[in-house]
Every structure is written in C-alpha cells, then in structure tokens.
N, C-alpha and C positions, 0 to 999 in steps of 0.2 A: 206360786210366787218364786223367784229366783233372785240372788241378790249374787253380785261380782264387787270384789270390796279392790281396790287398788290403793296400797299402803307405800306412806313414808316418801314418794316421789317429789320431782319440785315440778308444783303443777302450775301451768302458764294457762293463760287465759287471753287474750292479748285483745280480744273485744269489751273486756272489763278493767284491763290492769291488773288483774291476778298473778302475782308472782311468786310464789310461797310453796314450803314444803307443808304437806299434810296430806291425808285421806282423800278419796273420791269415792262414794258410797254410789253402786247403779241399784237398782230395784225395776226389774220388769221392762229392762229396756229405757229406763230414764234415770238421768242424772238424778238423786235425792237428796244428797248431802256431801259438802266440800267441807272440811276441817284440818285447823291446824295443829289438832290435839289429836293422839291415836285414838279411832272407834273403834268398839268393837267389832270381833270376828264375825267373818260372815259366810256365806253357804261354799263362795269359793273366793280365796283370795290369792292375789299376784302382788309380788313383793316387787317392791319400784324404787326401792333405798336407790339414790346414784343416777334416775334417770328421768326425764321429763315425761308429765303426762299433760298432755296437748289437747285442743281439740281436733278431732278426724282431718287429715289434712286432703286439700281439697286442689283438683287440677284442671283449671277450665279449658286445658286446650289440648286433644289427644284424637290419636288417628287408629280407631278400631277397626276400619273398611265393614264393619259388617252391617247390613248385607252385602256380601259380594257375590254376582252372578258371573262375574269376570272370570271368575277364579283363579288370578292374579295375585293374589294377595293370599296369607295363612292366618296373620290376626284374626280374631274372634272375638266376640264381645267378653267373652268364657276364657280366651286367654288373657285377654287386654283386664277385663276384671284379676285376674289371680296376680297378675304383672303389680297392678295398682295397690292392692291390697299386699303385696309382700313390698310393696315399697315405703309403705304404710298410709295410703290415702284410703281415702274412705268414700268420697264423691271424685268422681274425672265428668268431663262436658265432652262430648263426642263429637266430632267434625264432620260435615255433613258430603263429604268428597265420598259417601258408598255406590257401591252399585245393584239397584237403581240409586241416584241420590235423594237426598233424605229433601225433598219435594213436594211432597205431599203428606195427608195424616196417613195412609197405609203404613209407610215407611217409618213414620214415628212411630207409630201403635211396634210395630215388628221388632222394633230396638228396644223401647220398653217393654215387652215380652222377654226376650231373650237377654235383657239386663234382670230381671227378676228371676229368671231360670237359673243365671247361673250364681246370685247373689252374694256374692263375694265383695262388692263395691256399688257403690248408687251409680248408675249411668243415668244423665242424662241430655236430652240428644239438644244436634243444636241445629236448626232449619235451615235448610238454603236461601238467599236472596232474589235469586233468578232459577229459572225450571232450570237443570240441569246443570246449574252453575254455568253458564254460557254466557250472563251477560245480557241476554235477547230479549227475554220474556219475566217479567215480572213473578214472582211467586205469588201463593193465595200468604200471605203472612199472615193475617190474623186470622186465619185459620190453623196454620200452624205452630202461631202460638196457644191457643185455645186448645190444640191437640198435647201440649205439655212441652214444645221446644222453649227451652229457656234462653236463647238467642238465636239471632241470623246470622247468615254469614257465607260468602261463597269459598270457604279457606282452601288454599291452594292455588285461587287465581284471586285475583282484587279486584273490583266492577269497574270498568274503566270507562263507559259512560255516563257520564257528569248527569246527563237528564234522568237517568235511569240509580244515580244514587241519592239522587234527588228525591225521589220518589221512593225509593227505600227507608231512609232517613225516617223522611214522613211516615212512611206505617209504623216503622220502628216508635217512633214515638207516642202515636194511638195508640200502641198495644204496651206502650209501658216494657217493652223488654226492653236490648241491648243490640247495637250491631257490632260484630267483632270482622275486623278487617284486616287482612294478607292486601299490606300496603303495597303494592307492586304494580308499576308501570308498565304494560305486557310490549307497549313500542319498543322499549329501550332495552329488553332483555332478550330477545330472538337467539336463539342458538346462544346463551350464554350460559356458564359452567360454575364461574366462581369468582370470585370480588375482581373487578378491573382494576388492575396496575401492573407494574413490572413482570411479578410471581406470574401473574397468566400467560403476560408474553410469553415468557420465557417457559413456560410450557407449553406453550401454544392452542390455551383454550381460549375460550368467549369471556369478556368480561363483562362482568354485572356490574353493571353504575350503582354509585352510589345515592345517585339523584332519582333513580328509579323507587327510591321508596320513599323519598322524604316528598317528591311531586305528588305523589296521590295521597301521601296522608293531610299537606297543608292544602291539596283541593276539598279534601275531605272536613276539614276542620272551617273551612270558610262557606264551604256549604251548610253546614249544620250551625253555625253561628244563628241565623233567623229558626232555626226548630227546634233547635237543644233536645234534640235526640240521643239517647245514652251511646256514648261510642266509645267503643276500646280498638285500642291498636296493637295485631298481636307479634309476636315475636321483635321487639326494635334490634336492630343490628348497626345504625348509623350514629354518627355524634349529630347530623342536623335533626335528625328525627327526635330525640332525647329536646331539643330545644323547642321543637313546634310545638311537642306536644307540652311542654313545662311555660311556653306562652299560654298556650290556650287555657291551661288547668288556670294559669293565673286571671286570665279574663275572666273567670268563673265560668265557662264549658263545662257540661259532666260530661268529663273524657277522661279514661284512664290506659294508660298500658301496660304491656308482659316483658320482661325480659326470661329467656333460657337457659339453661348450664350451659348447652355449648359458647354462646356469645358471650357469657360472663368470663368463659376460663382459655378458651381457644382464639388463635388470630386464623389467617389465612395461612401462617405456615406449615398448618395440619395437615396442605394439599398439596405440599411438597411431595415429591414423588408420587405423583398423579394416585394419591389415597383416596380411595373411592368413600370411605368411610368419612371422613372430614365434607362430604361433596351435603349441604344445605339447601336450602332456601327459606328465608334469604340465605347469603353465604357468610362463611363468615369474614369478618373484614380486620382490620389492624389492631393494632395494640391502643391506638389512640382512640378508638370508640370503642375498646370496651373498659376501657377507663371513665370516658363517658358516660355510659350505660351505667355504669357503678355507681357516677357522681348522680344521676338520676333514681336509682335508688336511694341514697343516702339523703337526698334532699325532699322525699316524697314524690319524685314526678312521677316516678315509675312505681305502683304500688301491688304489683302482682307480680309473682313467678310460676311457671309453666313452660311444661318439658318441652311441647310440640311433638311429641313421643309420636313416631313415623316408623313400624318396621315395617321391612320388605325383605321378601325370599334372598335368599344367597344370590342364588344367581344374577339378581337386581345390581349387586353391587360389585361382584366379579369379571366385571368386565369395562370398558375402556374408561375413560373419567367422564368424558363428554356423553357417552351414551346410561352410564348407572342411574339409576335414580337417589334422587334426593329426599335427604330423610337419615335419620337416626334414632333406636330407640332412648327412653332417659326416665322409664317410670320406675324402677328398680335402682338407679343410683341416684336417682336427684339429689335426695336430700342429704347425703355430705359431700356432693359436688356443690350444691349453693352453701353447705359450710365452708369448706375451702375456698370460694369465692369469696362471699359477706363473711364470715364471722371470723375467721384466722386471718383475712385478710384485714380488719379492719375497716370493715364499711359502715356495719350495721352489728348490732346485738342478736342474742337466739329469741327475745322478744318477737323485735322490728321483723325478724326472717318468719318467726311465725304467723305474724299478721297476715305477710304477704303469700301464706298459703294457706290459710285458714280464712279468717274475718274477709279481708281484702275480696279475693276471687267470688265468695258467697254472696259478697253487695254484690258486685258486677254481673253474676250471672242470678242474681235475686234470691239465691237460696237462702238466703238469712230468713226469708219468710216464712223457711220450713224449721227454723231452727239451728240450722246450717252452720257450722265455721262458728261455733261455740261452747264453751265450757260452763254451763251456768245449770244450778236446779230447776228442773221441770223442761229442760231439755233432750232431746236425742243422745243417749248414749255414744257417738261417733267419735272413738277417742283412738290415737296413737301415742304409742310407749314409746320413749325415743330414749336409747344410749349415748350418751354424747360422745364418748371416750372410745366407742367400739371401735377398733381398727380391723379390714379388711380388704381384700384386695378384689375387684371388679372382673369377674369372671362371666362374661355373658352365654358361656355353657350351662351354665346353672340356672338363667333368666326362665323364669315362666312363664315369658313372652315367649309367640312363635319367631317374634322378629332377633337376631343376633347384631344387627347390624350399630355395634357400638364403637366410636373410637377410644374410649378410655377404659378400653379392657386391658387388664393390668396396674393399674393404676392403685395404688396404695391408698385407701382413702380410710378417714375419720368418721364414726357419729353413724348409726342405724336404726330405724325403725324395728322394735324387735317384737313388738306388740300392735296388731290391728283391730278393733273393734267396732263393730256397728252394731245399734240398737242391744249394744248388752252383748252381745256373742262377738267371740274372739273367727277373724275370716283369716289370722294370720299371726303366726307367734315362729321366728328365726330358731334355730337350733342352731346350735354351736358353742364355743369356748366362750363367745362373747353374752352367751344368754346364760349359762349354765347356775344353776339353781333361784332360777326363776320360771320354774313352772308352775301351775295352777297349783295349788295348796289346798285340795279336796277334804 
C-alpha cells in the first residue's frame, strides 16, 4: 500500500463545487479522503500551504505527429507526453494529422502503445474522418471508436463536403463519440498566410477571410440540427463564429467549442515584421474577436480551452512567412497564459478557468466515464499542484517539447503548475525558487 498525503492546499473541484482549503489523502492510486481538518501524516507527504490542488488538467487538442514516417517532424508521443506533464496536464487527446494518419485501429493500437511506454500523461488518440484526412473516402468510424479513439476529426483541414459530413455526423452519432472540427473553408484560403486586411496588404501575404471559418462551422451546425451529433469546434478565432455557435448551444445543439492562448492574448500584430512565429491556423485575427472570444467565454458559449500545441523543427519556421509552417507550441505555458487572459483580466474566476480544463474537455471528449476531469473519493488520483503567485519568465530552451517554436518567449508570466500526478505517482514536480521547500517529505 502506498499513501501520498497533499496538505493545507485550496483544493478546487469544479465538477462538484468544491472550493476549500484542507487535505487530499490518495491511497494506491485513488483519491480516499478530502478534508478540511488536517489528517494525519502519511507515507509521503507535499506540502500545498499557498497553492491550488486541481484535478489533473486535461487538453483535448494537441499535435504529437507520432507516428511519423515523414520524418518531418521531432515530436514524439515521449516528448509531447514530458511537454504535458511539466505543464501540468495529466490527459492531452492527440490529433490524428500522423504519419500514417491515425485511420485505421493499427495506428490507434501503435499510439496507445507508445503513450503507455512512455507514461508520463494519458494519450489519447483521436480518429480521422476520411482515410487520410483527404475528404475522399469515408473512415471505418466505428471501428475506430471501438479501437479506443475518443473522437473524430480531420484536424488540420475541415471536411468540406457537405454530403460526406453528413455522413460523418451520422456515424458520429451511432458511436456515441464527438466530432471535433478545424472549421475552415479550403476555397477561400489557397495561398493564404494570415488574417485578411490591411496588415497583409501591406506585407504583401495572402489573406485568410474571416468568413472561411464561420461558412463551414454554420454549415456544419445546420447540418447536424436533424442528428444531434456531439460537435465541438476547435480553435474559434472569429467574433461570427463565437455567435453561431452561442445560437446553436441556445437551440439546445450539444455543441461545444475551444478557445487557445494565442487567440485569447495575441491579434494579428504579432506578424508584423513577417514573425514566422505568430504565423497560425486559423490566424490570428483583431482585437475585436478576441474580446469576443472572451465575451464567449464568460457567458458559457465557449466552455473549453486548448493549446492546439503544433511544434515543428526550426527550420519550419526560419524561413520566409508565406512558406513556414503554421503552428506553435503552448503545453508548457498555457496555464498562466489563460491566467493572464481570464483571470487578471477579469473574465472569469480560477474556478470557471478550471472547469474549462478539467470537467469541461473530459465531457466533450467522454473521459468523465473513466473518472476523468475530477476531484472526488474513489476516483483516479490525476491531480495538479498549481502556484498561483509563481512568477516566471517563458523560456522555450528549457521546453521538453522537441518543438521551440513559441512566440511568448520572454514573456513575464504568473501562476505554475509545480506538481503533476497520475494515479498516485508524481510524472512532474518544477524546481526552482518558486517550488523551494516543497519537496516530498519522506
């Protein structure tokens, strides 16, 4: 028997209401006792005076590439895990854009392997829509849910025939999962670089309409009105987009969507001076939809966040604007980049913020049925220690990730995950000024 005692913290719960300072007793890998009187000492205890203990937080939308036969890419399920867990999640949902893509149950089984290998954080995978994400050919879906993907999704393009998400929709819905959609118009984007207006002119790239994302999500939402199909919409970056989908939740649709750090904190002027680093998709766009994006938050329309966590080799990003690829890593600073967004900004509470990474993402991508995205006795040990007060500065030399490709390196920020654990066992504990006599207590 083993027992991990975590003392004196203010422990959140945000799928029960639990707000309170006291105890969290684990025993053998499950939560056993929450109290707000000290218990006693146990085999090892972490001293949490000062800082929130959460349940495991959780990130349904992340780009590991692996497999990669390309070998294009340096992510690894083994980096992208160590990424997650030092950022302090404890579950990430993996994006099916691998090579081969994630297609078939071989490719499942292979990522569930090599997420066990390297066990640092729960992977799990999310199926494609179409064999190769091309749009063409239907996938076997209910077999690839059966094989253990907990959603579909072609991420990185959006299915842009109507009959063919039609027919998605539908399996989606027989198999009881979720479709998650990269809303994007493929007509309206050809050679485009970064949000359409002025800034592009005048730099002389391609502009991405803004109507390209909000067209396929309100096709998307009128088709699914007759199946009520689980749909999430991932990354919004528009203010019409924030409204379809806050229509639709109101018709009673189960639709939910994500917003990002970059879209919460950046506009388009991050690609001033053709910064390869600022280069997205979607992009990012004005100041007036991510105020948007906020107000959807703050009203419930928007009840998920996720990084979209995209690295790529240097070289990807060193070179012209129009040709880099799009993407940025974000599993290692999200969570006081969405403090600095929601909670110093005034949007939301450290509650509301943790719903939206805990509870929230676990319905959407059904982990709640494994315990998932909660703080409760007789559940999974899956907890993060968060300092709220840590300050430090965003150094992506230090990232675990193979990917570097950050624009907020530098950046001063607030609030760290200083503690990881799943099922009982710590996958990540920060060193430094801001942790300092908060080690395990043997």
């Amino acid at each position: 028997m083993t027992e991990l005692l975590l003392k004196g913290g203010r422990v959140i719960d945000p799928a029960t209401d639990l707000d309170r300072t006291g105890d969290v007793l684990v025993r053998d890998g499950v939560i056993v006792a929450l109290s707000d009187t000290p218990l006693p000492p146990a085999e090892d205890t972490f001293d949490c005076e000062g800082c929130i203990v959460s349940p495991g937080l959780i990130d349904i939308h992340v780009h590991f590439r692996d497999p990669d036969e390309s070998g294009h890419h340096q992510e690894t399920i083994a980096s992208g895990s160590a990424a997650a867990a030092a950022g302090g999640f404890t579950t990430v949902c993996c994006m099916p854009n691998t090579t081969p893509a994630a297609d078939c149950r071989s490719v499942i089984d292979a990522i569930k392997h090599r997420a066990t290998v390297a066990g640092l954080t729960r992977v799990f995978p999310v199926a494609c829509g179409t064999i190769d994400r091309r749009g063409e050919v239907l996938a076997p879906i209910l077999e690839l849910v059966e094989a253990g993907a907990v959603a579909i999704s072609d991420d990185g393009d959006g299915i842009a025939d109507s009959d063919m998400m039609k027919r998605i929709l539908s399996l989606v819905a027989a198999s009881d999962s979720v479709f998650m959609q990269h809303c994007q118009d493929p007509t309206l984007t050809s050679g485009a670089a970064m949000n359409a207006g002025p800034l592009a002119t005048r730099l002389g790239l391609g502009g991405w309409p803004r109507e390209a994302e909000e067209l396929m999500l309100r096709r998307d939402l009128t088709l699914n009105r007759s199946i009520a199909a689980r749909y999430h919409a991932q990354h919004l970056s528009v203010a019409e987009s924030v409204i379809a989908l806050r229509e639709a939740r109101e018709a009673g649709q189960p639709v939910t969507g994500e917003a990002s750090p970059h879209h919460l904190l950046l506009t388009e002027d991050a690609c001033s001076d053709w910064n390869t680093l600022a280069k997205v998709n979607p992009p990012l766009r004005t100041a007036a939809d991510v105020q948007a994006i906020k107000t959807g938050i703050a009203d419930g329309t928007i009840t998920v966040l996720a990084t979209d966590h995209a690295p790529h080799p240097a070289q990807s990003k060193e070179t012209d604007f129009a040709s880099a690829a799009f993407g940025m890593v974000g599993l290692e600073c999200a969570l006081p980049l969405y403090r600095e967004a929601l909670i110093d900004g005034g949007v939301i509470d450290w509650a509301t913020m943790l719903a939206m990474m805990t509870c929230e993402p676990a319905a959407v991508a059904g982990l709640d049925r494994l315990g998932l995205g909660r703080l409760e006795i007789g559940t999974p040990a899956d907890l993060t220690i968060i300092d709220p007060d840590a300050e430090w500065i965003i150094d992506p030399a230090t990232f675990h990730s193979a990917g570097r490709n950050c624009p907020f390196a530098g950046r001063k920020v607030r609030g760290r995950a200083i503690a990881t654990i799943i099922d009982g066992h710590f996958t990540s504990r920060q060193i430094g000024p801001a942790v300092e006599g908060r080690a395990v207590v043997r």
